[in-house]
DRENDO-1510 file (C-alpha; in Angstrom, 1 decimal, always signed):
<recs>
REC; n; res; u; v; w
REC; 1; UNK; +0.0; +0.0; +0.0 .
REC; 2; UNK; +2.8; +2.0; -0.2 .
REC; 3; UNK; +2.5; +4.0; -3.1 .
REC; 4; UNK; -1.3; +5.4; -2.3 .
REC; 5; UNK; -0.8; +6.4; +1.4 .
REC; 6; UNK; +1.0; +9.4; +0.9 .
REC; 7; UNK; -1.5; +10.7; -1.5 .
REC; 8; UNK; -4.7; +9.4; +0.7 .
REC; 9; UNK; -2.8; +12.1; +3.4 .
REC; 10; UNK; -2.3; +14.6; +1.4 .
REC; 11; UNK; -5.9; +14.5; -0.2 .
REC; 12; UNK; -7.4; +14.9; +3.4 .
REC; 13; UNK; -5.3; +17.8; +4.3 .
REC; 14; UNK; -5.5; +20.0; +0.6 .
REC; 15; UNK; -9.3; +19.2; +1.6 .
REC; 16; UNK; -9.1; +20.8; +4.7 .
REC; 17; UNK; -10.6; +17.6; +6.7 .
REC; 18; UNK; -7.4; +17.5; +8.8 .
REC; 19; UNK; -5.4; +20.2; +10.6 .
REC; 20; UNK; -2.2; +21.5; +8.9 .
REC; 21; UNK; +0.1; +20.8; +11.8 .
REC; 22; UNK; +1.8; +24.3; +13.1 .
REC; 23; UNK; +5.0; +22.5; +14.1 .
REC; 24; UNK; +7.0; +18.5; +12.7 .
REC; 25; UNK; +4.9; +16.3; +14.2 .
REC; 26; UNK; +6.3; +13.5; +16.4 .
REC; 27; UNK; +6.8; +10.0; +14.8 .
REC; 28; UNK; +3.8; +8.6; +15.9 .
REC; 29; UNK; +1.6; +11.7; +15.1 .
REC; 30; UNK; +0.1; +10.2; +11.8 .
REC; 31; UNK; -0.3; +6.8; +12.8 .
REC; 32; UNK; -4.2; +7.3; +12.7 .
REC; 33; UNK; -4.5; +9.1; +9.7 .
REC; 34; UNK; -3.2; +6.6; +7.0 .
REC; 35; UNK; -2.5; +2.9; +7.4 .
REC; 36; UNK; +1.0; +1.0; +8.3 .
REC; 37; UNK; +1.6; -1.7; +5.7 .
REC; 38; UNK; -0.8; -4.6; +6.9 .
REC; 39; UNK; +0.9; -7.9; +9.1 .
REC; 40; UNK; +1.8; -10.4; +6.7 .
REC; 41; UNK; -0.3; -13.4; +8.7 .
REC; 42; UNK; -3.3; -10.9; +9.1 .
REC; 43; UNK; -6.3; -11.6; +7.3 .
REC; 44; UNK; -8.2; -9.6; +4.9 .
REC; 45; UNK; -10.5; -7.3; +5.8 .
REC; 46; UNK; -9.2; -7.7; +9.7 .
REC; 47; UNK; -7.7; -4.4; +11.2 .
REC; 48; UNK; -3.8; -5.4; +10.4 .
REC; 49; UNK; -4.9; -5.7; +6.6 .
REC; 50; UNK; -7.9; -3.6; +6.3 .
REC; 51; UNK; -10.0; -3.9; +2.6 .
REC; 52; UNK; -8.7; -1.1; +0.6 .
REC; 53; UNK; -11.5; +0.9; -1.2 .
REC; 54; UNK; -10.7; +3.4; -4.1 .
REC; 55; UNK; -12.4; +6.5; -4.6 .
REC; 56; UNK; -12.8; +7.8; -8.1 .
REC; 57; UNK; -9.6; +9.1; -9.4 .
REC; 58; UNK; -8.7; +13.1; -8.7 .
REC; 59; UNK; -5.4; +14.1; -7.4 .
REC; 60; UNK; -7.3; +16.5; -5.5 .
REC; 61; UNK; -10.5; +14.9; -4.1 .
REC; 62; UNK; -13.1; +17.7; -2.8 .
REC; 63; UNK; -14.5; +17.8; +0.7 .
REC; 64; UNK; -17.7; +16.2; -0.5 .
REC; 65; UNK; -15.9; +13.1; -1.6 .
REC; 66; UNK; -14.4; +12.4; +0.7 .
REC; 67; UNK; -17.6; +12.8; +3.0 .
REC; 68; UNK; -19.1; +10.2; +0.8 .
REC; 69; UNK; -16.3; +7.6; +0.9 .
REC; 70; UNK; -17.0; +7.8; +4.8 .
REC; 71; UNK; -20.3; +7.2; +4.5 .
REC; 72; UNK; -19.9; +4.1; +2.3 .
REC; 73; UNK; -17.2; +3.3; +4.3 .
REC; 74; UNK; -18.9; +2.8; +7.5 .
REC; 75; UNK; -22.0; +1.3; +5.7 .
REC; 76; UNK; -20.3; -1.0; +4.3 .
REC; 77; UNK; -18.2; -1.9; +7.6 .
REC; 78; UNK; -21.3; -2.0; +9.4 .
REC; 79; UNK; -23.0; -4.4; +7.2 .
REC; 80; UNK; -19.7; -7.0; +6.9 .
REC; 81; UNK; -17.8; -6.5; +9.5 .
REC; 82; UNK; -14.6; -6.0; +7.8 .
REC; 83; UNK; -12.4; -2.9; +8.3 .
REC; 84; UNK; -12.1; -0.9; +5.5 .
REC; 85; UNK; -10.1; +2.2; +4.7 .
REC; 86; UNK; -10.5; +5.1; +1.5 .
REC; 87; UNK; -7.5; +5.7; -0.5 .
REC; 88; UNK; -7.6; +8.4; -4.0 .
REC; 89; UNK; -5.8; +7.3; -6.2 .
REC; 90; UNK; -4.8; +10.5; -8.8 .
REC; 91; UNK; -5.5; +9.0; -12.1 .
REC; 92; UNK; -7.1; +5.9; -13.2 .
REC; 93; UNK; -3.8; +4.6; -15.1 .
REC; 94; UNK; -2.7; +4.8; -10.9 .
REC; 95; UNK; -5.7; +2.6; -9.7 .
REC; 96; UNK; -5.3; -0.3; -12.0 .
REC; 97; UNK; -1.7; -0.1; -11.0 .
REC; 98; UNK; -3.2; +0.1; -7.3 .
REC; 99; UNK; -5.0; -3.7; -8.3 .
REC; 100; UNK; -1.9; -5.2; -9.3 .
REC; 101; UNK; +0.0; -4.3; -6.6 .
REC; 102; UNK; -2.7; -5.3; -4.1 .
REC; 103; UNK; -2.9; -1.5; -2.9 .
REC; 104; UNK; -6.7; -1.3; -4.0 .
REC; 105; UNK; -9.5; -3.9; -3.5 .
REC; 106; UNK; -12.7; -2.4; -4.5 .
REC; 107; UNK; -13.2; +0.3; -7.0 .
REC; 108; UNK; -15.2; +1.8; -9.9 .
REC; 109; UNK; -13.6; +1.7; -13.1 .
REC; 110; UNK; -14.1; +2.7; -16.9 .
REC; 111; UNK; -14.8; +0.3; -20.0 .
REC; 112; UNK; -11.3; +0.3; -20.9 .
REC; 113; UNK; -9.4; +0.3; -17.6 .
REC; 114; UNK; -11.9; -2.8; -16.4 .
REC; 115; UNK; -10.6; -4.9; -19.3 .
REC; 116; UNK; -7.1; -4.2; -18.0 .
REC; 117; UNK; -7.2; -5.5; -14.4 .
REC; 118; UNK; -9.7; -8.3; -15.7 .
REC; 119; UNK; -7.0; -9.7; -18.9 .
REC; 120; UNK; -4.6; -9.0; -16.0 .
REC; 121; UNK; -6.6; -11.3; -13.5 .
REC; 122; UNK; -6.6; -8.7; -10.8 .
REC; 123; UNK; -9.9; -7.7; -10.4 .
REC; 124; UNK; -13.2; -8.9; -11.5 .
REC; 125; UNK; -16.3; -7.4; -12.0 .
REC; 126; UNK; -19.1; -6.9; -9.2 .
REC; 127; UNK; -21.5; -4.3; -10.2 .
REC; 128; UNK; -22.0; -2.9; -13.5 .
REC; 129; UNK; -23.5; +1.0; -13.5 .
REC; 130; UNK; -27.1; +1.3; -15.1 .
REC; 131; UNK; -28.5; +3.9; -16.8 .
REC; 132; UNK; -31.9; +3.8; -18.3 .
REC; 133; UNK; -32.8; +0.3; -17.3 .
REC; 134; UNK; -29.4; -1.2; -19.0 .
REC; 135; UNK; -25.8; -2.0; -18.3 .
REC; 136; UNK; -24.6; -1.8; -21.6 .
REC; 137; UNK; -25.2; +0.6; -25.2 .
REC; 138; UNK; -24.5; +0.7; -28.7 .
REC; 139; UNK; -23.1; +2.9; -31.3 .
REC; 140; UNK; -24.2; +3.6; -34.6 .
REC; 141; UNK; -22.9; +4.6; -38.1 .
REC; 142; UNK; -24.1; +7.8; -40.1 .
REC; 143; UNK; -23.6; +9.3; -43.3 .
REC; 144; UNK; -25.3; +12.4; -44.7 .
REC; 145; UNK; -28.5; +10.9; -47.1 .
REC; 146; UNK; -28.0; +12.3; -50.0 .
REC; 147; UNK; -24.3; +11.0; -49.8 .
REC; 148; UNK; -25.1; +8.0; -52.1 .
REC; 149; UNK; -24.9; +5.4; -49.2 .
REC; 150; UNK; -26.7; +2.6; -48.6 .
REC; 151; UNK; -28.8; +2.3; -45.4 .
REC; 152; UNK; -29.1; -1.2; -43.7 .
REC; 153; UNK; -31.2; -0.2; -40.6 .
REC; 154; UNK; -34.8; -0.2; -40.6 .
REC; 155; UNK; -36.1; +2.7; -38.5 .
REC; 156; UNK; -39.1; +1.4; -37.9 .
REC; 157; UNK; -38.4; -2.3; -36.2 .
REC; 158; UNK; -35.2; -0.6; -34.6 .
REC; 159; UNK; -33.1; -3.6; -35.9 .
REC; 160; UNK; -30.7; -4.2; -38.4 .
REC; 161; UNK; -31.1; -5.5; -42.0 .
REC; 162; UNK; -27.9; -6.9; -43.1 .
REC; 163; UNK; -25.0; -8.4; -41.3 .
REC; 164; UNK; -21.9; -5.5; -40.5 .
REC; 165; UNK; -19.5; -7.3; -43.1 .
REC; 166; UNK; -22.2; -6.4; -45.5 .
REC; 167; UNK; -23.3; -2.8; -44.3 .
REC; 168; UNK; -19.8; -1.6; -43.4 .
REC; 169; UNK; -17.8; -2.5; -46.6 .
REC; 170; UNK; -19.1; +0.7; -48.2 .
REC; 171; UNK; -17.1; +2.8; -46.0 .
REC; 172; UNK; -13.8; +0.9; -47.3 .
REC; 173; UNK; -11.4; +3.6; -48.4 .
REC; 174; UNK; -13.9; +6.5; -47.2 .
REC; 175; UNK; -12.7; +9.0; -44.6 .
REC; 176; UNK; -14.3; +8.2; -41.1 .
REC; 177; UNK; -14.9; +11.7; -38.6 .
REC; 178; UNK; -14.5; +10.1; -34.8 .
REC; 179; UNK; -15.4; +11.8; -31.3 .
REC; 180; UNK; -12.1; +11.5; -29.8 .
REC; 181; UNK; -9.2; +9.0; -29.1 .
REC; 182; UNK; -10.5; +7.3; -26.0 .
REC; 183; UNK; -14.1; +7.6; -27.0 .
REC; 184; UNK; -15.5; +3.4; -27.0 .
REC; 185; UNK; -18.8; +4.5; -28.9 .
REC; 186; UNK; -17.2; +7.4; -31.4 .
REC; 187; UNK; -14.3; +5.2; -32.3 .
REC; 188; UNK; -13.0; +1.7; -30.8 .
REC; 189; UNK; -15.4; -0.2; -30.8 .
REC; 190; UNK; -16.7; +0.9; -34.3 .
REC; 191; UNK; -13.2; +1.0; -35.1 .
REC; 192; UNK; -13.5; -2.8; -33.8 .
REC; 193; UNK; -16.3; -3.6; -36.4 .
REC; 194; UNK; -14.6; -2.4; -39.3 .
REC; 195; UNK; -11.2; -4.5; -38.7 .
REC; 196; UNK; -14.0; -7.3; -38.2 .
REC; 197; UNK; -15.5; -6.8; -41.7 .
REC; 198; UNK; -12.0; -6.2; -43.3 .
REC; 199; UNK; -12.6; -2.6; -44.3 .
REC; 200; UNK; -9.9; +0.1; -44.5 .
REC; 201; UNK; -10.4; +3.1; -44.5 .
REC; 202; UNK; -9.0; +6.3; -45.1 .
REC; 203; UNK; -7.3; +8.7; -42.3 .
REC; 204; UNK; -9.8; +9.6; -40.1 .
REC; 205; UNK; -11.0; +13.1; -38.5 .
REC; 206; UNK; -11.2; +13.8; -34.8 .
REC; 207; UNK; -13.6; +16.1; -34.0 .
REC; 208; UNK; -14.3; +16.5; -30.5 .
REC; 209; UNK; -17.5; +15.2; -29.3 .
REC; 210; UNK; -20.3; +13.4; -31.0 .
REC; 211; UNK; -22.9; +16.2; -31.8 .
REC; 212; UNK; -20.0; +17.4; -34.0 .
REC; 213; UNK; -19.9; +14.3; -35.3 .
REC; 214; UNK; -23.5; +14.7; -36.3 .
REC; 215; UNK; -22.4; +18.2; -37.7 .
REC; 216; UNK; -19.7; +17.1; -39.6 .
REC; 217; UNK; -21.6; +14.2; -41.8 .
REC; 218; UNK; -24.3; +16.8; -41.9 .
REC; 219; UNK; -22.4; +19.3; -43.9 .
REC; 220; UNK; -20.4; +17.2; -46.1 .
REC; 221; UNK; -17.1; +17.4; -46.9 .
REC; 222; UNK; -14.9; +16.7; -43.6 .
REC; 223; UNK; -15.7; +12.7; -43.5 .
REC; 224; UNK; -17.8; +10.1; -45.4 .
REC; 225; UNK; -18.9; +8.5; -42.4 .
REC; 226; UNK; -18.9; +9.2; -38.2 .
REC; 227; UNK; -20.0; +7.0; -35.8 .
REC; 228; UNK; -21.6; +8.1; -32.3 .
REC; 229; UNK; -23.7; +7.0; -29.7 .
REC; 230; UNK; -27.2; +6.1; -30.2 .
REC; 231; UNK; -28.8; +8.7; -31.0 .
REC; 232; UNK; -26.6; +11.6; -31.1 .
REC; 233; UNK; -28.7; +13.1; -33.6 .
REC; 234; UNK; -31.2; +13.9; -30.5 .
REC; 235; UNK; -28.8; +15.5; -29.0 .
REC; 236; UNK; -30.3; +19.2; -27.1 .
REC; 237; UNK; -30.0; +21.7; -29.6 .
REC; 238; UNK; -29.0; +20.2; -32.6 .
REC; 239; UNK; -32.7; +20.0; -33.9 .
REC; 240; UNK; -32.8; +23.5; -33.3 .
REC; 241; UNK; -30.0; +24.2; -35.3 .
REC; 242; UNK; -31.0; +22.0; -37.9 .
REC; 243; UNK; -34.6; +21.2; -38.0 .
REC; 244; UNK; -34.3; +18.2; -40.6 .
REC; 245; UNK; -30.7; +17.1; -39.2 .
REC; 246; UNK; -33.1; +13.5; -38.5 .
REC; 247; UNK; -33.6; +13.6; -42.1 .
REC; 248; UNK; -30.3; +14.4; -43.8 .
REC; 249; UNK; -28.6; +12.2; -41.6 .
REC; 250; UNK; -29.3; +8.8; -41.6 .
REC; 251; UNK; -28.5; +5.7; -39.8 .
REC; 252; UNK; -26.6; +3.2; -41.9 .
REC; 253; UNK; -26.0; +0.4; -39.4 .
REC; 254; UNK; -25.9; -0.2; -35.9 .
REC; 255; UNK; -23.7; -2.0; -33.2 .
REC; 256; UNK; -25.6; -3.2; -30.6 .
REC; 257; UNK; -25.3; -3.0; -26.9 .
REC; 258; UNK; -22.0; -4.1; -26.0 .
REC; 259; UNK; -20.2; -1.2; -24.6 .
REC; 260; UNK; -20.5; -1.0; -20.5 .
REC; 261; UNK; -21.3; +2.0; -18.3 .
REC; 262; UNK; -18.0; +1.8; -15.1 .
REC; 263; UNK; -17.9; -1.2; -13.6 .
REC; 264; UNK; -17.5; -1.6; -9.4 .
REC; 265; UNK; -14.7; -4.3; -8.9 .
REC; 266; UNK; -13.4; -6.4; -6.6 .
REC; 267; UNK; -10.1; -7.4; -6.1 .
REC; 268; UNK; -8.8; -11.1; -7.5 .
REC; 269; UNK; -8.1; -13.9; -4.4 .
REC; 270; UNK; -11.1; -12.6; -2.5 .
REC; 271; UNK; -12.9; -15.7; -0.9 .
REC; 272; UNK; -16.5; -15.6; -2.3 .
REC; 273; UNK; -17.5; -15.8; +1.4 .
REC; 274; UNK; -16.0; -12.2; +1.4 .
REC; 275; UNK; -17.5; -11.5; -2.3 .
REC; 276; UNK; -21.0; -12.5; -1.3 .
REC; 277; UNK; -20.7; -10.3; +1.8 .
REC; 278; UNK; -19.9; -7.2; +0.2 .
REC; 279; UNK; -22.4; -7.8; -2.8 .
REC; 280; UNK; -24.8; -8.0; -0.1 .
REC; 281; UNK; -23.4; -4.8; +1.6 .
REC; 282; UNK; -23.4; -2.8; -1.5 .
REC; 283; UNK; -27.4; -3.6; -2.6 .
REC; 284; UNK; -27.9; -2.7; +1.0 .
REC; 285; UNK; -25.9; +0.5; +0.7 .
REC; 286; UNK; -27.5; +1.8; -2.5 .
REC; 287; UNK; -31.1; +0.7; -1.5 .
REC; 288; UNK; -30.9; +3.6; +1.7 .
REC; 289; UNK; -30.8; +7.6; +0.5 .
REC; 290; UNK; -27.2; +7.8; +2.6 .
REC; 291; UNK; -25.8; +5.0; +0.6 .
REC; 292; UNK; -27.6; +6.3; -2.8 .
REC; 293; UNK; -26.1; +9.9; -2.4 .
REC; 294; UNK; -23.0; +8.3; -1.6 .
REC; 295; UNK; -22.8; +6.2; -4.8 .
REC; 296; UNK; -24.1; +8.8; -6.4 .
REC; 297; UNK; -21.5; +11.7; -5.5 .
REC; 298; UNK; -18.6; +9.0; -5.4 .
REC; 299; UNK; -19.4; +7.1; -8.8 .
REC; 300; UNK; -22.3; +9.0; -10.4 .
REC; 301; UNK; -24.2; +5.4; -9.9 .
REC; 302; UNK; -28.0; +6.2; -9.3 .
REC; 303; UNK; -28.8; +1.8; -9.8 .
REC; 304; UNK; -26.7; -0.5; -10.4 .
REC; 305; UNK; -26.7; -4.5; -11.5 .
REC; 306; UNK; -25.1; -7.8; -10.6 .
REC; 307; UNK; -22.5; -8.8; -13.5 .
REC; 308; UNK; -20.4; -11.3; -14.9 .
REC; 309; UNK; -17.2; -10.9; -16.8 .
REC; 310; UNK; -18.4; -13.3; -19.8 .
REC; 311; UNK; -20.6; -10.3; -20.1 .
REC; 312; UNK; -17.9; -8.3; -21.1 .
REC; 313; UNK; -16.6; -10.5; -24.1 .
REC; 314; UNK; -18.2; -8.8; -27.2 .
REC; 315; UNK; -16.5; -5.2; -26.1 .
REC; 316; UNK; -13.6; -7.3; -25.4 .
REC; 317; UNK; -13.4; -8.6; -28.6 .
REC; 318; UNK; -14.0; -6.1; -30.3 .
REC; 319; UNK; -11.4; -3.4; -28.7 .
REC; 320; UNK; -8.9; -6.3; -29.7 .
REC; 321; UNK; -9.6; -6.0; -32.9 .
REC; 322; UNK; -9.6; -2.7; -33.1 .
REC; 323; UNK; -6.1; -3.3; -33.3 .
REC; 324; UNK; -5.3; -0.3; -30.2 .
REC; 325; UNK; -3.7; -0.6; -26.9 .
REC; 326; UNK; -5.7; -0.6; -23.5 .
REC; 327; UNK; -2.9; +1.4; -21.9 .
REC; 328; UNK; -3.4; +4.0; -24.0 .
REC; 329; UNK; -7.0; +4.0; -23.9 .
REC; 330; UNK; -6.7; +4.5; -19.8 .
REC; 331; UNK; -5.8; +8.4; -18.5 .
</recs>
């Protein structure tokens, strides 16, 4: 635990949740704010090796943070017996470090940065974050209609009319606009589907953000192709600035829902004695209005579902074949 410590300190006091000491403190001044290294022969989750739990990434954590940590934090204490202590990790690219080197144990991480610690074998997925009723979403590919592509989506039954190896090898040799480098909907995992089908295409354009994605096919001339989330086009506003925008851009094919929302984790080697116990603890948690703010401010999770990592393999296969590297996809 060596390497988070110092910054779990440091977080508290930039906070202002723990007095700047006026003179050096003596040796054993400290000792209650931050954990020693736990006893080798101690068992997990016992006092001498307390469970480790992440907050969200931020090299400066604000005071309501780390008010919600606490609150989890006792929660979930309360509800397993098993002492637990709050470490912030500064950047996410820290807290899958933090899972290899056993300095984390629970946490919530991103699409890209779960695949890490799972192909690692250090973590494994718990919870998966829900948004309107699912776990996962899709992605779609638009052109501008009048762009002389072929459409293999039907509107109407919301499904797909041709397989991707079909509907994608139009866009072979066209020039793709993208949201942005780490986006999984506005590039890799489209990106994913066209190494799948065997299409090349020409250097792409990234654009920052998927309404400008919408923009771009819109007015011709920047890309062939873009790919957002589903459906970008509703986006606030861009109706309003351009009232057929539903019309002139059209869905050509869609992915279906594969990509995740953050995934909660636990640590790999837990005993499923310990798993089950803090599943338990965390539907507990979330199901009272102290545990749900504290999800909430801590994770941005409002509901939440019980997941498997086989769950995970589409996305997994296709960011592999996307042909990118995870560590570079991680900040």
């Amino acid at each position: 635990m060596k390497r988070l410590l110092p910054l779990v300190l440091l977080g508290l006091l930039a906070c202002g949740l723990l007095p700047t000491p006026r003179s050096a403190p003596a040796p054993t001044a400290t000792a209650t704010l931050a954990p020693t290294a736990p006893a080798p022969d101690a068992a997990l989750g016992s006092a001498k090796n307390p469970l480790i739990l992440a907050l969200a990434p931020s090299a400066r954590p604000e005071p309501d943070v780390i008010n919600a940590g606490n609150v989890l934090k006792s929660q979930l204490e309360k509800s397993t017996g098993y002492k637990i202590i709050i470490v912030a990790p500064p950047s996410e690219s820290e807290l899958v470090k933090a899972f290899a080197d056993g300095n984390a144990h629970i946490g919530v991480l991103s699409p890209f940065a779960y695949l890490m610690v799972s192909n690692a074998g250090n973590a494994e997925a718990a919870f998966a974050r829900q948004r309107e009723g699912g776990i996962f979403y899709g992605a779609q590919f638009i052109v501008q209609s009048e762009a002389g592509f072929t459409s293999y989506f039907d509107s109407i039954k919301n499904e797909n009319t041709a397989d991707a190896s079909v509907a994608l090898a139009q866009f072979r040799d066209k020039k793709p606009c993208w949201t942005d480098e780490f986006s999984p909907s506005g590039y890799v995992v489209p990106l994913g589907f066209l190494g799948e089908a065997n299409v090349k295409t020409l250097e792409p354009a990234f654009v920052s953000g998927h309404p400008t994605v919408v923009r771009a096919v819109y007015a011709r001339g920047i890309c062939d192709f873009g790919a957002t989330y589903i459906d970008a086009r509703n986006y606030p506003g861009l109706e309003d600035e351009f009232p057929d925008v539903m019309k002139k851009v059209t869905v050509v094919w869609r992915i279906p829902p594969i990509i995740p929302y953050e995934t909660l984790v636990f640590a790999h080697g837990m005993t499923i004695d310990m798993r089950r116990a803090l599943e338990r603890a965390f539907v507990d948690a979330i199901s009272t209005p102290q545990g749900k703010s504290a999800m909430q401010v801590l994770y941005g999770f409002d509901a939440m579902q019980i997941v498997q990592d086989g769950q995970y393999d589409e996305f997994r296969k296709a960011v592999k074949v996307s042909g990118l590297k995870l560590g570079d996809l991680v900040k």
